[in-house]
C-alpha positions in Angstrom: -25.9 2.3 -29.6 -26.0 4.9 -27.3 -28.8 6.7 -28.6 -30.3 3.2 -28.8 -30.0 3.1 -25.1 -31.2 6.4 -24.3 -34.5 6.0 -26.4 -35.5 2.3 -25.0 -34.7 3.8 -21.5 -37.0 6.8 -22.1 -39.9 3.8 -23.4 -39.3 2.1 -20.1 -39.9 5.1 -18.3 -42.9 6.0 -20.1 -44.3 2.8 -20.8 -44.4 -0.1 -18.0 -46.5 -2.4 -20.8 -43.2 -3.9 -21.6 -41.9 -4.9 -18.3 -44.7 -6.6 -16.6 -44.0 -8.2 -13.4 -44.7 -9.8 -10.2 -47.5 -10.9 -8.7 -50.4 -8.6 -7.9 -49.7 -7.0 -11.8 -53.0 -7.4 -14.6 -53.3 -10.1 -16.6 -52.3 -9.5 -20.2 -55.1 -8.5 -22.4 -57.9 -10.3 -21.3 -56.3 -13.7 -21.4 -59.4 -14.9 -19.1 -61.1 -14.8 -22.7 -61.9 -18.1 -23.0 -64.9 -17.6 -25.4 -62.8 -15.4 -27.7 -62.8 -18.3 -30.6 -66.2 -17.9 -30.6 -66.4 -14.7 -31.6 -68.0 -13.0 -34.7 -65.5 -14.5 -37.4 -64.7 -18.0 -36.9 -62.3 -18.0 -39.8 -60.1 -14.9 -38.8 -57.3 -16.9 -38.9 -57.7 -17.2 -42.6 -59.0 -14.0 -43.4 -56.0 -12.4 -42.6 -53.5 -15.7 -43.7 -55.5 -15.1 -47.1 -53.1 -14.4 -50.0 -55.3 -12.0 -51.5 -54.7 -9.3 -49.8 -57.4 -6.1 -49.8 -55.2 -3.1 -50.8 -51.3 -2.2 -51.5 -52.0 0.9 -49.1 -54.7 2.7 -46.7 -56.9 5.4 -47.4 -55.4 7.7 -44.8 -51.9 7.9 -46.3 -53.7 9.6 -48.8 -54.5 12.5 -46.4 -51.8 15.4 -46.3 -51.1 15.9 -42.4 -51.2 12.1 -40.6 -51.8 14.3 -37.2 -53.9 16.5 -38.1 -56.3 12.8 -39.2 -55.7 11.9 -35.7 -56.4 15.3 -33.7 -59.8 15.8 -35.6 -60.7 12.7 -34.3 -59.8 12.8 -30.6 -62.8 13.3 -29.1 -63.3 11.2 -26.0 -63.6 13.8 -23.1 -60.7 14.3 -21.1 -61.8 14.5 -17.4 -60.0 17.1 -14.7 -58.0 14.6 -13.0 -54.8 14.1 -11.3 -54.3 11.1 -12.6 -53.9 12.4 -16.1 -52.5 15.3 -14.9 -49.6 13.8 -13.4 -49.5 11.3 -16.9 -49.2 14.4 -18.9 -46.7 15.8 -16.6 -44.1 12.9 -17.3 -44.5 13.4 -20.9 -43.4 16.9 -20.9 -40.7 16.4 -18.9 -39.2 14.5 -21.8 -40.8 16.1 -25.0 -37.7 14.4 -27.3 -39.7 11.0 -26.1 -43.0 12.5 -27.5 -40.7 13.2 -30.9 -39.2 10.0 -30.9 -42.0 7.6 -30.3 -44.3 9.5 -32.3 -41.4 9.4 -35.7 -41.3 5.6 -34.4 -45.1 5.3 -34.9 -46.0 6.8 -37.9 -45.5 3.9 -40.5 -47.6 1.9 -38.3 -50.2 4.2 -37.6 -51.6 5.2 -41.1 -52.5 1.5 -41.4 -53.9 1.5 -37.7 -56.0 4.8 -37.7 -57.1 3.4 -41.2 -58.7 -0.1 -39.9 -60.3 2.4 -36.5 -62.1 4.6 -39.2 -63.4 1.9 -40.9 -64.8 0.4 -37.8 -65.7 3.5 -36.3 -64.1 3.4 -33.4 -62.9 6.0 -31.2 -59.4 7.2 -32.3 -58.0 7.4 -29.0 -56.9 3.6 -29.5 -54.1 4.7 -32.4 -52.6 5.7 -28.6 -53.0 2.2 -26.8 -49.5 0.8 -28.5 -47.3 4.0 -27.2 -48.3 3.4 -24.0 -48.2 -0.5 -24.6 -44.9 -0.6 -26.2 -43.5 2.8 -27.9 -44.4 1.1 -31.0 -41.6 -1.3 -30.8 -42.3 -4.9 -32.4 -39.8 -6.6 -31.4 -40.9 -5.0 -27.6 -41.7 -8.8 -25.1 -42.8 -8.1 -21.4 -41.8 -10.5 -18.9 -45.3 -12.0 -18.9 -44.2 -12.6 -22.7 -46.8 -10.0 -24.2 -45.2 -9.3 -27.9 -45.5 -6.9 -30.4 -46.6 -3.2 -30.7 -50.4 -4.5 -28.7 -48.4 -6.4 -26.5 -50.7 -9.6 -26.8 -49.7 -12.6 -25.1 -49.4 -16.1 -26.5 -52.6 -17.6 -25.2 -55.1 -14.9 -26.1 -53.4 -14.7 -29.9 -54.6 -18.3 -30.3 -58.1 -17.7 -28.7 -58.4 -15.2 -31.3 -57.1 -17.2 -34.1 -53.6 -15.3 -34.4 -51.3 -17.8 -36.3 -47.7 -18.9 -34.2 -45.8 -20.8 -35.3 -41.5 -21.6 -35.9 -41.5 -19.3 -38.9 -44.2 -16.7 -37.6 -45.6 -14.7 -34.6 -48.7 -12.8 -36.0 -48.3 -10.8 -32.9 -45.7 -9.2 -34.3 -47.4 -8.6 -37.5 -49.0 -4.9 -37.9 -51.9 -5.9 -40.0 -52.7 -10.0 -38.0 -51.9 -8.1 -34.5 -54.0 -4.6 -34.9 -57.1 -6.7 -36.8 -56.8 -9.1 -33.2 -56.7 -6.0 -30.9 -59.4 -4.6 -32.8 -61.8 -7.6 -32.6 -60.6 -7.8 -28.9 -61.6 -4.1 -28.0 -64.9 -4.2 -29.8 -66.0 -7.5 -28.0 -65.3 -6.4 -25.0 -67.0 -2.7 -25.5 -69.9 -5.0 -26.3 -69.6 -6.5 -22.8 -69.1 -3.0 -21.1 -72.2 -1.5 -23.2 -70.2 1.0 -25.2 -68.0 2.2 -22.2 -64.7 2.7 -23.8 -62.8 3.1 -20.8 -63.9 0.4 -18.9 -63.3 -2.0 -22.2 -59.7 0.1 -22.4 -59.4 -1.5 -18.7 -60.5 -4.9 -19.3 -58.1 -4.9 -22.3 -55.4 -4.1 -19.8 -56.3 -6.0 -16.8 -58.8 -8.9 -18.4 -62.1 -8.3 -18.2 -62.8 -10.4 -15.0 -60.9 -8.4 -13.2 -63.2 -5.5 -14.2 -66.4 -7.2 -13.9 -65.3 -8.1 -10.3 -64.5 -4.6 -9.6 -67.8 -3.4 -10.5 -69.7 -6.0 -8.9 -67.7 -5.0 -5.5 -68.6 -1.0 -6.1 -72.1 -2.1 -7.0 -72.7 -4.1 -3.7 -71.7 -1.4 -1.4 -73.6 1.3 -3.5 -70.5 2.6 -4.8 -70.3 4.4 -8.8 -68.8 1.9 -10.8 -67.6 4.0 -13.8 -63.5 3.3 -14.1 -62.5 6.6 -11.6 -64.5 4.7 -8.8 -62.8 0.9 -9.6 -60.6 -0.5 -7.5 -57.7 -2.4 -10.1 -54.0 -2.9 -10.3 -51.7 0.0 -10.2 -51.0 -0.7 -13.4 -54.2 -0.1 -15.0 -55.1 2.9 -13.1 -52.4 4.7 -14.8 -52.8 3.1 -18.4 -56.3 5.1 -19.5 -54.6 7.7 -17.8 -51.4 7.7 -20.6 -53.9 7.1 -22.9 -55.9 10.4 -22.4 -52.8 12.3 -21.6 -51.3 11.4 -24.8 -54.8 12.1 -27.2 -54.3 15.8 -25.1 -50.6 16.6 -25.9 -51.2 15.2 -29.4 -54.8 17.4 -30.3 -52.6 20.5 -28.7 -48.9 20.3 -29.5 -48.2 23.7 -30.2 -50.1 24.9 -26.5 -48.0 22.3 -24.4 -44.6 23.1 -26.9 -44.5 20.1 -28.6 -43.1 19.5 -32.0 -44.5 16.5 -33.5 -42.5 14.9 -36.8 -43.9 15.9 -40.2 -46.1 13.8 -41.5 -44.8 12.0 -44.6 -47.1 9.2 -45.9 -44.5 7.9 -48.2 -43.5 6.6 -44.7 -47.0 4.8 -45.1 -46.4 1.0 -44.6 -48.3 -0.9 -47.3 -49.3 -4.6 -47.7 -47.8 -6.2 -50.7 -48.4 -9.8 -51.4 -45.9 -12.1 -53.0 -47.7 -15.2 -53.3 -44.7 -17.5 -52.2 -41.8 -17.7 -49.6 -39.2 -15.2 -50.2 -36.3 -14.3 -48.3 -36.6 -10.1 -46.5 -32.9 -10.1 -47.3 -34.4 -10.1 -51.5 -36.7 -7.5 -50.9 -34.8 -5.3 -49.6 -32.1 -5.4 -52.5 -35.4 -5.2 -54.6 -36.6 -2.0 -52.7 -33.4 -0.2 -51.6 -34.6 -1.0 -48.0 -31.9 -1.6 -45.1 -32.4 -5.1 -44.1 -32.5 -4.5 -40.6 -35.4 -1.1 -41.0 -37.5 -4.1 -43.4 -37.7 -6.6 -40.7 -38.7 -4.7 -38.1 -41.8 -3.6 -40.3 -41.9 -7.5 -40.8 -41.5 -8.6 -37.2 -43.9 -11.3 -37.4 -41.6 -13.2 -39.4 -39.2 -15.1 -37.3 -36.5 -16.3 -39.6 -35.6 -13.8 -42.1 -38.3 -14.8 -44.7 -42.0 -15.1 -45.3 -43.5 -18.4 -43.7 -43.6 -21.2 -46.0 -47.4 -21.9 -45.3 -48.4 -18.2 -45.4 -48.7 -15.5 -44.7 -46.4 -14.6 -47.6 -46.9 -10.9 -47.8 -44.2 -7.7 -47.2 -45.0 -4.6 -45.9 -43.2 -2.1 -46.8 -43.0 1.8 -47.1 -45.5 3.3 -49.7 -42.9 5.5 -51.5 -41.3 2.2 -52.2 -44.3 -0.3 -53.5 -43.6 0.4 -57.3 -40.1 -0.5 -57.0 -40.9 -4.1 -55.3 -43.6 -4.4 -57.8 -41.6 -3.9 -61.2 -38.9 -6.0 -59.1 -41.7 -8.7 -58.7 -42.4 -8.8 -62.4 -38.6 -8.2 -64.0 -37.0 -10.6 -61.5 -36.8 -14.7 -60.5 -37.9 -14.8 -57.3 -35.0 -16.6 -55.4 -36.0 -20.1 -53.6 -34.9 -19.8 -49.8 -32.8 -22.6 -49.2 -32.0 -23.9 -45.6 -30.0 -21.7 -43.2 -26.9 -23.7 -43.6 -24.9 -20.4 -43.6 -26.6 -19.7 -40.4 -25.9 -22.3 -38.7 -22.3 -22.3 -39.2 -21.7 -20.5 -35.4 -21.9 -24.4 -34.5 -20.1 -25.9 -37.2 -16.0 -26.6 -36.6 -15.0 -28.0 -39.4 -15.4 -28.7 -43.3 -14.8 -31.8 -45.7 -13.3 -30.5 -49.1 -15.6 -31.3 -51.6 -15.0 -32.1 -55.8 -14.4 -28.3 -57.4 -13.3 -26.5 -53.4 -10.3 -24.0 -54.0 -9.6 -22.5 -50.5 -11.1 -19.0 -51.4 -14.8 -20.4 -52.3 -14.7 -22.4 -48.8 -13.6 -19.0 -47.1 -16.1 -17.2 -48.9 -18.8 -19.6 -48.2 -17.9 -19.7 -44.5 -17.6 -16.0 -44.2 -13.9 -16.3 -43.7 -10.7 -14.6 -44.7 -8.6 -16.9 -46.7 -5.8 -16.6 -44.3 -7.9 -16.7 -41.6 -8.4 -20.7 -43.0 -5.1 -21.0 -44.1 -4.2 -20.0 -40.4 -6.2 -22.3 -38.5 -5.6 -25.2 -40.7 -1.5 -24.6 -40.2 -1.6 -24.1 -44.4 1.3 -23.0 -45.8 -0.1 -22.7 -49.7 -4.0 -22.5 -51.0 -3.5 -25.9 -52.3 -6.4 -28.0 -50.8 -7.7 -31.9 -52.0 -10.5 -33.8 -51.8 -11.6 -35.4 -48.5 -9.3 -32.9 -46.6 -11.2 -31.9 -43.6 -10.3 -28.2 -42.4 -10.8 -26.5 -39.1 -13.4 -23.7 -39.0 -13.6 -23.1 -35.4 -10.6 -21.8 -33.0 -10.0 -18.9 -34.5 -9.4 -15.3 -32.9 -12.3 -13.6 -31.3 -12.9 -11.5 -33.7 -13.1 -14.3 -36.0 -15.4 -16.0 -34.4 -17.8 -13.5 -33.7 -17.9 -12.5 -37.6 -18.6 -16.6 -38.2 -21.1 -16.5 -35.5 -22.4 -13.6 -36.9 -22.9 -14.4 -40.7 -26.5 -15.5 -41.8 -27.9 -16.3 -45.6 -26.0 -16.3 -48.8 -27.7 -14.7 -51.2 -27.0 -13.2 -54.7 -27.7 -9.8 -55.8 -28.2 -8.6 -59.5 -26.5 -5.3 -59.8 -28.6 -2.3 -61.1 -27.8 0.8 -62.6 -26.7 3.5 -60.4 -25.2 0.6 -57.5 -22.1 1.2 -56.0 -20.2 -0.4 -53.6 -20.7 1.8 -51.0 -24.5 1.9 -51.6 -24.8 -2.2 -52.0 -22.4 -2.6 -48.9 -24.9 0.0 -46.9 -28.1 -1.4 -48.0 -26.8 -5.3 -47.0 -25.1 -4.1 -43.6 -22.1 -6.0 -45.1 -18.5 -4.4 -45.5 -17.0 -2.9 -49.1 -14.0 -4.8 -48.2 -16.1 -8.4 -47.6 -17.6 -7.8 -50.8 -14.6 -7.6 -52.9 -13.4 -10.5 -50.9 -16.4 -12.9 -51.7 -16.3 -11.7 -55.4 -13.2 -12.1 -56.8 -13.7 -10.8 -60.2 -14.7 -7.2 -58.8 -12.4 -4.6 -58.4 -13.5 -1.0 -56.6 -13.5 0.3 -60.0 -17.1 1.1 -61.0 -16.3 0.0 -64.2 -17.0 -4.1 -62.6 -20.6 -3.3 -61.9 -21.9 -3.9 -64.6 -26.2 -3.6 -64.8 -26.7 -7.5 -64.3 -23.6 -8.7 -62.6 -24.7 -10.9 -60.0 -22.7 -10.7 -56.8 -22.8 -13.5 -53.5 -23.4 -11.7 -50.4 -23.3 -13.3 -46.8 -26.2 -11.2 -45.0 -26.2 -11.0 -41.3 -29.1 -12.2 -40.0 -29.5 -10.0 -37.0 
């Protein structure tokens, strides 16, 4: 936790995207876009919902050296200013940040600088989401800008960006970075090609620009963006943005060491075709739960949305696996989070075939943690008893409050314990507990066993 701490204070320092406040501060991504549904594709909600997805991969996580792509293609000149001086300046002073955001970004970035090389775009935008939000997807500003573009509710919708209960395509790499993309090229339309003044109105909204402009013009003033009056804000964020494309094209001159580039790291869009829980694919892929759902941000309840989109992404190196998983195994039906919401539920009607260890099990509970709550003396339950599942210790409570989706894993070769324990972010000792029949010797996994696990769903 600590070093969790450390890292998001460093991204607050470095990046006031995700803690917008106050009056006076830019409005998020030009939400004055009112014209944006109108824009080229009037079906881009379904072009990215569509089930038939264009690639498992990208075309630069082919490429050897991820940022040595990206330095190549930095080429937007980098003024003498003090602005970016004093930009680049704070970077340095923390060149751990620079490591850490940069290893933070890399999944996310081969699929980003992918999509800008197809458009031709400058490169320099693979930047906008470390200064936006240190390429966190769960980051949310207090204006209630989400995701690694930081997009805000409104302006999502304008450009067709499905939200709903089970999804926030903001959060999305693929629906988010297709929206930012479509933003930034309409609005470099409007600025006739100038890419920092579109950069701007991306920041600030493009009124806010325009109006800028139109006050520099009327008194004879330049009105490229050094000349524009605008919000503090903005008159620091092309500034990050350069700063960053200079430390990045010369790391070794400024001392920086940059993570190796590894593009089984890649993330890669495979589609399922139906609803299927996270918690599935990542006993399919060997992924930690928690590392899979923040490259699947955009899903809001643990599992792909019901009416689409129904696709994964997930590390390169590990598309095979899912794939052979896809064909070998039944995908599971997610059933309702009744698991889940258990954190409200106090109590428990014994049902026809109930011993006391299945309703512990099912609940998450120790057996005597039931037995003392309910003032039990044996196991023995009966039908139409109704036990207490509330009032326990704290501890207790937190681990009911805590527990999320039952689901059942199929044992492979080469599992153990320890390694299905660590790839559920559930305890050895919870395991044996909600499986009776297994024992810690390995000789009880057997290839094909299936096992009930209670995942958290944090």
């Amino acid at each position: 936790m600590k070093t969790k701490a450390i890292f998001l204070a460093s991204v607050l320092l470095f990046s006031c995207q995700v803690s917008r406040s106050g009056a006076g501060e830019p409005e998020q991504h030009a939400q004055s876009l009112s014209s944006a549904s109108q824009g080229s594709d009037g079906n881009l909600g379904e072009r990215m919902l569509s089930p038939h997805w264009q690639d498992d991969g990208n075309a630069t996580a082919q490429n050897s050296d991820l940022w040595k792509t990206v330095s190549d293609e930095l080429k937007m000149k980098v003024p003498n200013n003090p602005r970016i001086r004093e930009q680049k300046l704070k970077y340095l002073k923390d060149k751990s940040y620079l490591h850490e955001v940069t290893a933070q970004a890399e999944p996310y970035m081969y699929w980003i600088v992918d999509q800008i090389q197809k458009r031709k775009m400058p490169m320099e935008l693979v930047l906008l989401p470390i200064v936006e939000s240190a390429f966190d997807p769960h980051a949310t500003s207090n204006a209630n800008a989400a995701g690694i573009w930081q997009i805000v509710a409104s302006t999502g919708k304008n450009y067709g960006l499905k939200q709903t209960q089970w999804y926030d395509g903001r959060r999305d790499v693929v629906a988010s970075t297709t929206v930012a993309l479509d933003m930034l090229q309409r609005l470099n339309k409007m600025f006739h090609g100038d890419w920092l003044l579109t950069v701007a109105a991306y920041n600030s909204g493009e009124g806010r620009v325009l109006n800028a402009m139109k006050y520099n013009r009327a008194r004879g003033k330049p009105t490229d963006f050094w000349n524009l009056s605008l919000p503090k804000e903005t008159t620091v964020y092309i500034p990050k943005m350069l700063a960053l494309s200079q430390l990045i094209k010369n790391p070794h001159q400024y001392g920086i060491k940059l993570p190796k580039a590894n593009t089984g790291r890649a993330l890669a869009k495979v589609n399922i075709g139906k609803q299927i829980n996270l918690t599935q694919v990542a006993s399919m892929t060997g992924i930690p739960v928690g590392r899979l759902k923040s490259f699947n941000a955009g899903y809001k309840r643990g599992t792909t949305a019901p009416s689409g989109p129904q696709y994964v992404m997930v590390p390169k190196s590990h598309v095979v696996r899912l794939k052979d998983s896809l064909a070998t195994e039944d995908i599971e039906a997610v059933q309702p989070m009744a698991v889940a919401a258990t954190s409200s539920v106090s109590r428990y009607k014994v049902r026809s075939g109930d011993t006391l260890s299945t309703i512990a099990a099912k609940h998450g509970l120790s057996v005597r943690a039931l037995k003392s709550m309910n003032n039990l003396r044996t196991a023995q339950v009966r039908i139409g008893q109704t036990l207490e599942l509330g009032g326990q210790d704290k501890n207790s409570r937190q681990q009911l409050a805590d527990n999320g989706n039952s689901i059942t894993y199929r044992i492979r070769k080469g599992d153990s314990l320890s390694s299905i324990a660590e790839r559920h972010g559930v305890n050895i000792k919870d395991v044996l507990r909600w499986n009776g029949s297994l024992t810690r010797d390995e000789q009880s996994l057997q290839p094909g066993k299936k096992l009930t696990l209670f995942v958290n769903n944090s």
